[in-house]
Each structure stands twice: as C-alpha cells, then as structure tokens.
C-alpha positions as a LaTeX table, in Angstrom:
\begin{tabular}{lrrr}
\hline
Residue & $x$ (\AA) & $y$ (\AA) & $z$ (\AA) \\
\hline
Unk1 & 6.24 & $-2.92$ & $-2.86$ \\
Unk2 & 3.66 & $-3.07$ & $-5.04$ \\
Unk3 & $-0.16$ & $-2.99$ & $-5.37$ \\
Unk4 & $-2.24$ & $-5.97$ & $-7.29$ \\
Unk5 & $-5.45$ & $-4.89$ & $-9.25$ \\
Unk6 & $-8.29$ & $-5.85$ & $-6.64$ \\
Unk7 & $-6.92$ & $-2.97$ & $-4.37$ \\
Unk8 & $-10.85$ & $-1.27$ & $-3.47$ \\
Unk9 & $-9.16$ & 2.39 & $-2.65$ \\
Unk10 & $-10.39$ & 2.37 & 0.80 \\
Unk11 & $-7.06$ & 3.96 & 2.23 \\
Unk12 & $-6.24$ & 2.11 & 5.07 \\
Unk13 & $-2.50$ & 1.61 & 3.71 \\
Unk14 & $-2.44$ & 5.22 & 3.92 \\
Unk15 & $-3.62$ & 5.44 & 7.35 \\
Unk16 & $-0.68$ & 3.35 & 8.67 \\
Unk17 & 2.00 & 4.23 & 6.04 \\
Unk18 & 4.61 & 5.77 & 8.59 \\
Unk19 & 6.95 & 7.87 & 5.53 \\
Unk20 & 3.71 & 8.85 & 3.83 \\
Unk21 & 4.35 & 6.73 & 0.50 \\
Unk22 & 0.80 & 5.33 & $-0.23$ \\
Unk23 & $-1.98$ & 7.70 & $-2.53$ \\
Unk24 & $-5.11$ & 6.81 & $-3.15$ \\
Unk25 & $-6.35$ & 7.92 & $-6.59$ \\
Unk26 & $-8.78$ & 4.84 & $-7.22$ \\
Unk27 & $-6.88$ & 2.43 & $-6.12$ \\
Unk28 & $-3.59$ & 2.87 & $-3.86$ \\
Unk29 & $-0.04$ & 4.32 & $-5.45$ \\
Unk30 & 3.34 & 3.74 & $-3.56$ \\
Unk31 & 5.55 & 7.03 & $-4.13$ \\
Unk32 & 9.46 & 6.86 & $-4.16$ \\
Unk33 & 9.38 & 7.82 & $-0.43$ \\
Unk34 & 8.32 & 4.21 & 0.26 \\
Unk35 & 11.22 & 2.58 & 2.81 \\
Unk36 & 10.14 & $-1.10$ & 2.32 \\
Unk37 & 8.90 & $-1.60$ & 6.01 \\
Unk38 & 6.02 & $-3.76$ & 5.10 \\
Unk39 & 3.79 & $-1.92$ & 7.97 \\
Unk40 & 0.96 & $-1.59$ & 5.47 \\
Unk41 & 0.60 & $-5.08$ & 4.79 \\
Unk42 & $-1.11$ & $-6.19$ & 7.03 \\
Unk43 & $-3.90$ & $-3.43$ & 7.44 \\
Unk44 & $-5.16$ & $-3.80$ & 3.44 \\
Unk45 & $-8.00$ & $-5.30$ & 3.85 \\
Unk46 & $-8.25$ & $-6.84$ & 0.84 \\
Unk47 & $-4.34$ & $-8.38$ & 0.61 \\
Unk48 & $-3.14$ & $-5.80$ & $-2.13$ \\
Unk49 & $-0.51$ & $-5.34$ & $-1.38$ \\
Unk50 & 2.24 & $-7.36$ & $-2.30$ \\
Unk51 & 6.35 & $-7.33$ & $-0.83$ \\
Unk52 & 8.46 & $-6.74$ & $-4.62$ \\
Unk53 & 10.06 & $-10.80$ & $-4.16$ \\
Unk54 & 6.03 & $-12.05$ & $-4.35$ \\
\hline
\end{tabular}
C-alpha cells in the first residue's frame, strides 16, 4: 500500500483502517501493521491511496 502526494490529511483512511496502520501527520502514513486488505481504498476521498502492483 502506498499513499500518492495529493493525499489532503483528512483521515478518513484512518477511520476505517481495521489493524490501525494509517497516521495522519500531514498527509496519511501506512505503519508495518498494515495487512494489505484494501478496506481504506475506497473511503479516501481523494483516491490516494494506491494497492503496491499500481
């Protein structure tokens, strides 16, 4: 997983992040908790959030 630069920081990865993995210091950070379920995707509003193969 990864996050591309227009990520706003508005925290709604965070919200729905079910092992926690997703700070928001500016813009969003994916810790090494992060189990590659994808259930953040679709909440960013802004599409920042990219799968690692994209």
């Amino acid at each position: 997983m990864k996050i591309i630069d227009n990520c706003v920081g508005c925290g709604q990865c965070v919200t729905f992040c079910p092992s926690h993995a997703i700070s928001v210091c500016g813009q969003a950070m994916i810790g090494d908790t992060c189990t590659r379920c994808h259930l953040c995707i679709p909440y960013c509003p802004v599409k920042a959030i990219r799968r690692d193969d994209q």
